[in-house]
C-alpha positions as CSV (number, residue, x, y, z in Angstrom):
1,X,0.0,0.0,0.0
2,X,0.9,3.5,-0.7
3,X,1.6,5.9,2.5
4,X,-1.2,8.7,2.5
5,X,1.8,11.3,3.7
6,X,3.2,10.1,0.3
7,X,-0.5,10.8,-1.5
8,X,-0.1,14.3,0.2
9,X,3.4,15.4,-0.8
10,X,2.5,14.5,-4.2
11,X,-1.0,16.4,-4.4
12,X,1.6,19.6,-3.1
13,X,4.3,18.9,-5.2
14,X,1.2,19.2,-8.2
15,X,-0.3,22.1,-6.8
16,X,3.1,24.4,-6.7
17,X,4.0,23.0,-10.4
18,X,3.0,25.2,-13.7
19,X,4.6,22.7,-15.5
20,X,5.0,18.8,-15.2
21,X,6.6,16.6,-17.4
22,X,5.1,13.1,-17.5
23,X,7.7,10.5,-18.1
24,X,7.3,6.3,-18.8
25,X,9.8,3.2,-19.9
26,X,11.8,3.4,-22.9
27,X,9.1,0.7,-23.8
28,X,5.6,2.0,-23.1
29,X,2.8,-0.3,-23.2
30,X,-0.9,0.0,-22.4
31,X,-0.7,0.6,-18.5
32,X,2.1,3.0,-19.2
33,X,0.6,5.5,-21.6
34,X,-3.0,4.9,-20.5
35,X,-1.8,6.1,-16.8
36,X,0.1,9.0,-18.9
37,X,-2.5,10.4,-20.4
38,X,-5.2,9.8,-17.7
39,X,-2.7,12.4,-15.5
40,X,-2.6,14.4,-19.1
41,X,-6.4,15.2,-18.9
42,X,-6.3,15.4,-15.1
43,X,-3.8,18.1,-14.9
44,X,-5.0,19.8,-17.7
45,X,-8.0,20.1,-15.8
46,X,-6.4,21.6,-13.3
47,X,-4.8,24.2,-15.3
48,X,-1.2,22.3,-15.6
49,X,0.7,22.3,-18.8
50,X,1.6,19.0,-19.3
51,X,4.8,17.2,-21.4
52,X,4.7,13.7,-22.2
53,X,8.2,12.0,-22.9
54,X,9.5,8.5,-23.7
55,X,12.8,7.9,-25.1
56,X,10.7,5.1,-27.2
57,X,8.4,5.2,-29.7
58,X,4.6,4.4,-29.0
59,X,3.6,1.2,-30.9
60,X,0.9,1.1,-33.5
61,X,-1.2,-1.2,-31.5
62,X,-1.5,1.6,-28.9
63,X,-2.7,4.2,-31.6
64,X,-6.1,3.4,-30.1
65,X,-5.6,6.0,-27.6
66,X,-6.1,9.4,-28.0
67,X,-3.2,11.7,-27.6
68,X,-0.6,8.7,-28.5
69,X,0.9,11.1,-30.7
70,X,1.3,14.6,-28.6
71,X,4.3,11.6,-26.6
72,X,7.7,13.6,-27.9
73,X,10.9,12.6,-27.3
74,X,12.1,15.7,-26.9
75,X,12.9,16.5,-23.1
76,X,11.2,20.3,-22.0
77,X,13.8,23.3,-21.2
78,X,11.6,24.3,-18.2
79,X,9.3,22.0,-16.0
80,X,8.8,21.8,-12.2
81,X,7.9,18.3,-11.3
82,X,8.8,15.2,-13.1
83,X,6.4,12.0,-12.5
84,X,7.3,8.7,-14.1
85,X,4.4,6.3,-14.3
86,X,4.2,2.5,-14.4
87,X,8.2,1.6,-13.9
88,X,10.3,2.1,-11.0
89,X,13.3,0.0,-12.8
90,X,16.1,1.5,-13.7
91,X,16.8,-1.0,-16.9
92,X,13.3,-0.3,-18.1
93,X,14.6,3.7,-18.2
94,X,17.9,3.1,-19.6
95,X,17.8,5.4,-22.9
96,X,16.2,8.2,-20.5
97,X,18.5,7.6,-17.8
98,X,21.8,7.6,-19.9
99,X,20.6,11.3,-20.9
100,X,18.8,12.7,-18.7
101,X,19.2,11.6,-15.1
102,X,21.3,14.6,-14.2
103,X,18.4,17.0,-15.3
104,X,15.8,14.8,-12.9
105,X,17.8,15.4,-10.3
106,X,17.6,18.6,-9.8
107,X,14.1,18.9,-9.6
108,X,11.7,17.3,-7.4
109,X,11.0,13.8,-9.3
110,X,8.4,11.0,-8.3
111,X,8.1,7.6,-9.2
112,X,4.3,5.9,-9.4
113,X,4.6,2.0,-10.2
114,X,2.8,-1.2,-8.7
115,X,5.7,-3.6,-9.8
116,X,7.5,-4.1,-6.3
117,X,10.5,-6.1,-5.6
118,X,13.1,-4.4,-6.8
119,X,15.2,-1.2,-6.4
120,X,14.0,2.0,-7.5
121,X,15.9,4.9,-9.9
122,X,18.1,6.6,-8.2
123,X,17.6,10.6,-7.4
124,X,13.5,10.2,-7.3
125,X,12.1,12.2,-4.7
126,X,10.5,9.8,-3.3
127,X,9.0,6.1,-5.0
128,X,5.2,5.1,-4.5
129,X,5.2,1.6,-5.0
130,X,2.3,-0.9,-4.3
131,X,3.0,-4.3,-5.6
132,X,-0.6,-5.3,-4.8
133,X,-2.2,-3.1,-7.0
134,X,-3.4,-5.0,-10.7
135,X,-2.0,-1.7,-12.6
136,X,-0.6,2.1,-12.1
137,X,-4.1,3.1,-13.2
138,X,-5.8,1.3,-10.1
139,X,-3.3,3.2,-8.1
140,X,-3.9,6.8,-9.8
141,X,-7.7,6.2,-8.8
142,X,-6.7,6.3,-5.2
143,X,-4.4,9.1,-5.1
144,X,-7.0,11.1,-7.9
145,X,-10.2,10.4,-5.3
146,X,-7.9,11.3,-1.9
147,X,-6.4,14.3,-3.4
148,X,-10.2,15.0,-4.9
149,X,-8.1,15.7,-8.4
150,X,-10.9,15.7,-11.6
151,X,-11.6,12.6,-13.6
152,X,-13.4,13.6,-16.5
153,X,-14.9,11.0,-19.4
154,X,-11.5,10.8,-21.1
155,X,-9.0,10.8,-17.7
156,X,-11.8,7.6,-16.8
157,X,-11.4,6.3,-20.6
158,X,-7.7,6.1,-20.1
159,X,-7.4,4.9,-17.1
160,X,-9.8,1.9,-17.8
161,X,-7.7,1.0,-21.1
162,X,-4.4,1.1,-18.8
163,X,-6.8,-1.5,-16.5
164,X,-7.6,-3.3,-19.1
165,X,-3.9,-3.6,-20.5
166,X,-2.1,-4.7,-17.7
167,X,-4.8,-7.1,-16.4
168,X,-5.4,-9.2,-20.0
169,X,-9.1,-7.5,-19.8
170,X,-9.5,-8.0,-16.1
171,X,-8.4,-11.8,-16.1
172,X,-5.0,-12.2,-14.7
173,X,-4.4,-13.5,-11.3
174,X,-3.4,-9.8,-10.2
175,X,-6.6,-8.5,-10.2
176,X,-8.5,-8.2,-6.7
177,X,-11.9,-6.9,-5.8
178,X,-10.5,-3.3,-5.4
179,X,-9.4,-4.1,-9.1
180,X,-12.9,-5.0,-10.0
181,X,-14.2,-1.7,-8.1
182,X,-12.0,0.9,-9.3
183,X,-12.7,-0.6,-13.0
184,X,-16.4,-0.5,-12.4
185,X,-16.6,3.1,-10.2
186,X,-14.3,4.2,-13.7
187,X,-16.9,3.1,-15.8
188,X,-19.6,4.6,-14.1
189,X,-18.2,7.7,-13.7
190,X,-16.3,8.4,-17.0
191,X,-19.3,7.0,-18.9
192,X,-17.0,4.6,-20.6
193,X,-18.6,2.1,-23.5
194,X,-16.1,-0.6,-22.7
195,X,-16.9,-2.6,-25.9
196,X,-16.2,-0.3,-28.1
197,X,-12.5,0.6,-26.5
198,X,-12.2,-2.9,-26.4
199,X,-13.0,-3.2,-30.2
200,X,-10.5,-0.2,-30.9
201,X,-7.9,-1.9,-29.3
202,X,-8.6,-5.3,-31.4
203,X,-8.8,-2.9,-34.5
204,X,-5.7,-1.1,-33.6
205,X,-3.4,-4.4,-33.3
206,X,-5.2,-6.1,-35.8
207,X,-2.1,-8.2,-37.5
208,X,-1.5,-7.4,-41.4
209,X,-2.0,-10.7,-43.8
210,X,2.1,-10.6,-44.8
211,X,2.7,-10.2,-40.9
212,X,1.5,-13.8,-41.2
213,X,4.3,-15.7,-42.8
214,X,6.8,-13.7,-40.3
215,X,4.8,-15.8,-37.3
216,X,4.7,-18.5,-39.1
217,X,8.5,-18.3,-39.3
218,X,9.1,-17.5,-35.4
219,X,6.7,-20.2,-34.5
220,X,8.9,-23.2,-36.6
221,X,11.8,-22.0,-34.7
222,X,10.0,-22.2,-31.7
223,X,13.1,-24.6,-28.9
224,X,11.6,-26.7,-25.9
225,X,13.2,-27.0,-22.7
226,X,12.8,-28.4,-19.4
227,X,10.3,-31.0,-20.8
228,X,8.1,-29.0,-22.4
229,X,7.7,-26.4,-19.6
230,X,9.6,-23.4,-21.5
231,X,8.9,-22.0,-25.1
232,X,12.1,-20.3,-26.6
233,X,11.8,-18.1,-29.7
234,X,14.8,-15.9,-31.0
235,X,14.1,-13.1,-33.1
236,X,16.9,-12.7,-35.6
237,X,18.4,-9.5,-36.2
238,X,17.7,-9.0,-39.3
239,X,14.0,-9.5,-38.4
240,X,13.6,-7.2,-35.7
241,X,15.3,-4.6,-37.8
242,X,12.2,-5.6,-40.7
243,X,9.6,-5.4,-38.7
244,X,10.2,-3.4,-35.8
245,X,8.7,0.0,-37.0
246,X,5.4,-2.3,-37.9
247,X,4.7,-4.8,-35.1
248,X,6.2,-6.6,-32.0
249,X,7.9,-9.7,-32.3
250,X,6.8,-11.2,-29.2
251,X,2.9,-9.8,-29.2
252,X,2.8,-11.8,-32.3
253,X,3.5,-15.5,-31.2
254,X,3.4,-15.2,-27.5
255,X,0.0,-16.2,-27.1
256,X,0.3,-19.1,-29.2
257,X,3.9,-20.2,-27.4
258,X,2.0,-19.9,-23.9
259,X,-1.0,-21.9,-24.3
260,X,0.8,-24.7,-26.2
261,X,0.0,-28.0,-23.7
262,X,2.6,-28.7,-21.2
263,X,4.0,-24.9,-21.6
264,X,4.3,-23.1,-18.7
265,X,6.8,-20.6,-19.6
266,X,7.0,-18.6,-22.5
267,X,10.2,-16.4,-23.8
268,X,10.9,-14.1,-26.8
269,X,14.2,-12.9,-27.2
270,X,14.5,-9.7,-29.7
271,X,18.2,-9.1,-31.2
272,X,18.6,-5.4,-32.3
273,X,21.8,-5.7,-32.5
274,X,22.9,-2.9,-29.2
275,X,21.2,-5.0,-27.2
276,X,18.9,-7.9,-27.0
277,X,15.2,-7.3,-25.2
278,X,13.1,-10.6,-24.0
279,X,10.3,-11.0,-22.9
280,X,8.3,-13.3,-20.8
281,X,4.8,-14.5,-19.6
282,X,4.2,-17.6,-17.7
283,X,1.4,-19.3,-16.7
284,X,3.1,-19.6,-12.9
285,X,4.3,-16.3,-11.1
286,X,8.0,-16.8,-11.8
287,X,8.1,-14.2,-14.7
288,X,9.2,-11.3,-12.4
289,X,11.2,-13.5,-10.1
290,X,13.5,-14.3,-13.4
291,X,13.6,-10.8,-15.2
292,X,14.4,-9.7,-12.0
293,X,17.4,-11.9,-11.8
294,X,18.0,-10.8,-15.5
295,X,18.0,-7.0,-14.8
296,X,14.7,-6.4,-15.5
297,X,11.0,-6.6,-13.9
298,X,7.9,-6.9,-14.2
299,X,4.3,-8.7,-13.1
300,X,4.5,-12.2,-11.4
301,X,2.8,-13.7,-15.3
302,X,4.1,-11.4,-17.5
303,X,7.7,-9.4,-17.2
304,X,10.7,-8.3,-19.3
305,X,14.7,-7.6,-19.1
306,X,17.5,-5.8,-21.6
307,X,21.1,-6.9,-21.6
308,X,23.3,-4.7,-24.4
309,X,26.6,-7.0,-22.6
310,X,26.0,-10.7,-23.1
311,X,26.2,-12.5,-26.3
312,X,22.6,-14.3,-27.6
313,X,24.0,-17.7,-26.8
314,X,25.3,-16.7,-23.3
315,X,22.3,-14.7,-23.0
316,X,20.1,-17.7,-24.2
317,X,21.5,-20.4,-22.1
318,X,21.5,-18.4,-18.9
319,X,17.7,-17.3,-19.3
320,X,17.0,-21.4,-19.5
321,X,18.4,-22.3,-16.7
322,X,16.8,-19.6,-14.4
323,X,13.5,-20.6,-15.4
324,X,14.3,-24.2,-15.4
325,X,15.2,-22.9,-11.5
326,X,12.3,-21.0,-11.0
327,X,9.8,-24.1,-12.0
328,X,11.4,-26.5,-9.8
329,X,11.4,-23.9,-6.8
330,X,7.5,-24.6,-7.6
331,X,7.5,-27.5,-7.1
């Protein structure tokens, strides 16, 4: 749980701001940028200018949210309060970290995530981190309705697609009955026709007929380890390189690698050549537990780690055997 004193700071830290410069991973996803531009509308609201950074790119299938595109990567001369949403791990922030971490230090510089178990960036202000929360969003509710910050239709809209996101549409083992009342108490009050965001989404990350033959290809070079229990894909370089301005790699045979019988464990490793990005969901809470190890993070199911220093094979056989680890610590 987040400390209300924490809740407090923050709602002053807000109020003595003119400008605030909303931050997320080098790698946003759905939780990220929905939580970004929920505090977009809400601070706009409250007569804030807002910046929204990533040292990224936003992925098409997130072009289903309005204001995707106003995301620069350009950092602001002149802000007073920095807030980074939905990643307290440094790895995750590497790009932003290499060239900007001076400038976040000398301002104040707060950190709102719900992945726990791990050390936060150094310099933040202070780090509000709940681990039990299903998603940022679920956590931005409680600080918006204690600080009595506005949630118009749109701040509720994005703050239900960031739910929705990080919690498969509400079915992943993180979500609790305060998950299930912050959803519904967002619908009510933002107004928000949950079918048809849904249907954007779907419409947004629809997969392109030629994109077909690429999974085709990952899928046949799909490896098997630990009998069965882990599904190992590499994405060449060349691919990546392809397709990486169109679709992701793993998005596009991870569901299939997962729910293959016997698979508990499923892995995508992405080579772009600087450095090589995997990433993992599981069907058992280990995924964290090894991207952790890795020098990444993430949820218990579903988690990720970077490593520009080891070479794929080294890389490879090391991720194998710490999930090979992690399942027999299950047992």
């Amino acid at each position: 749980m987040i400390k209300r004193s924490d809740i407090i700071e923050l709602g002053r830290l807000v109020d003595n701001a003119k400008i605030i410069l909303l931050l997320q991973p080098d790698k946003p996803d759905g939780d990220s940028l929905g939580s970004m531009l929920g505090l977009e509308e809400i601070f706009g609201d409250m007569g804030k200018t807002t910046h929204m950074f990533t040292a990224g790119r936003v992925e098409s299938y997130l072009s289903h949210l309005p204001g995707w595109d106003r995301v620069s990567s350009d950092w602001p001369d002149k802000y007073d309060l920095a807030i980074l949403v939905d990643s307290a791990v440094p790895d995750q922030s590497a790009r932003m970290l290499s060239a900007h971490h001076p400038a976040l230090r000398k301002r104040p510089f707060v950190i709102i995530d719900h992945h726990g178990g791990h050390e936060v960036i150094d310099g933040a202000t202070f780090a509000m981190v709940d681990p039990k929360a299903a998603a940022t969003s679920e956590m931005l509710y409680k600080i918006s309705k204690t600080l009595k910050w506005p949630l118009n239709e749109r701040a509720c809209e994005r703050l239900v697609a960031s739910l929705f996101a990080d919690t498969l549409n509400l079915t992943t083992p993180s979500v609790t009955t305060r998950t299930i009342e912050v959803f519904a108490a967002l619908v009510k009050q933002g107004n928000v026709n949950v079918s048809a965001l849904h249907r954007a989404f779907r419409e947004s990350a629809a997969t392109d007929p030629d994109l077909l033959a690429v999974k085709g290809q990952l899928l046949e070079a799909v490896e098997f380890f630990a009998d069965g229990q882990i599904a190992l894909v590499v994405a060449p370089q060349a691919m990546v390189k392809e397709y990486r301005q169109r679709t992701s790699l793993s998005a596009l045979v991870m569901f299939e690698m997962l729910w293959a019988r016997g698979v508990k464990v499923a892995a995508v490793m992405s080579d772009y050549g600087t450095i090589i990005r995997t990433s993992l969901r599981a069907r058992e809470p280990i995924a964290a537990k090894v991207a952790t190890v890795l020098g990444g993070g993430g949820h218990p199911m579903a988690a990720a780690f970077g490593d520009d220093k080891t070479p794929l094979d080294e890389l490879k056989t090391k991720l194998v055997l710490e999930l090979a680890k992690a399942l027999r610590e299950l047992d």
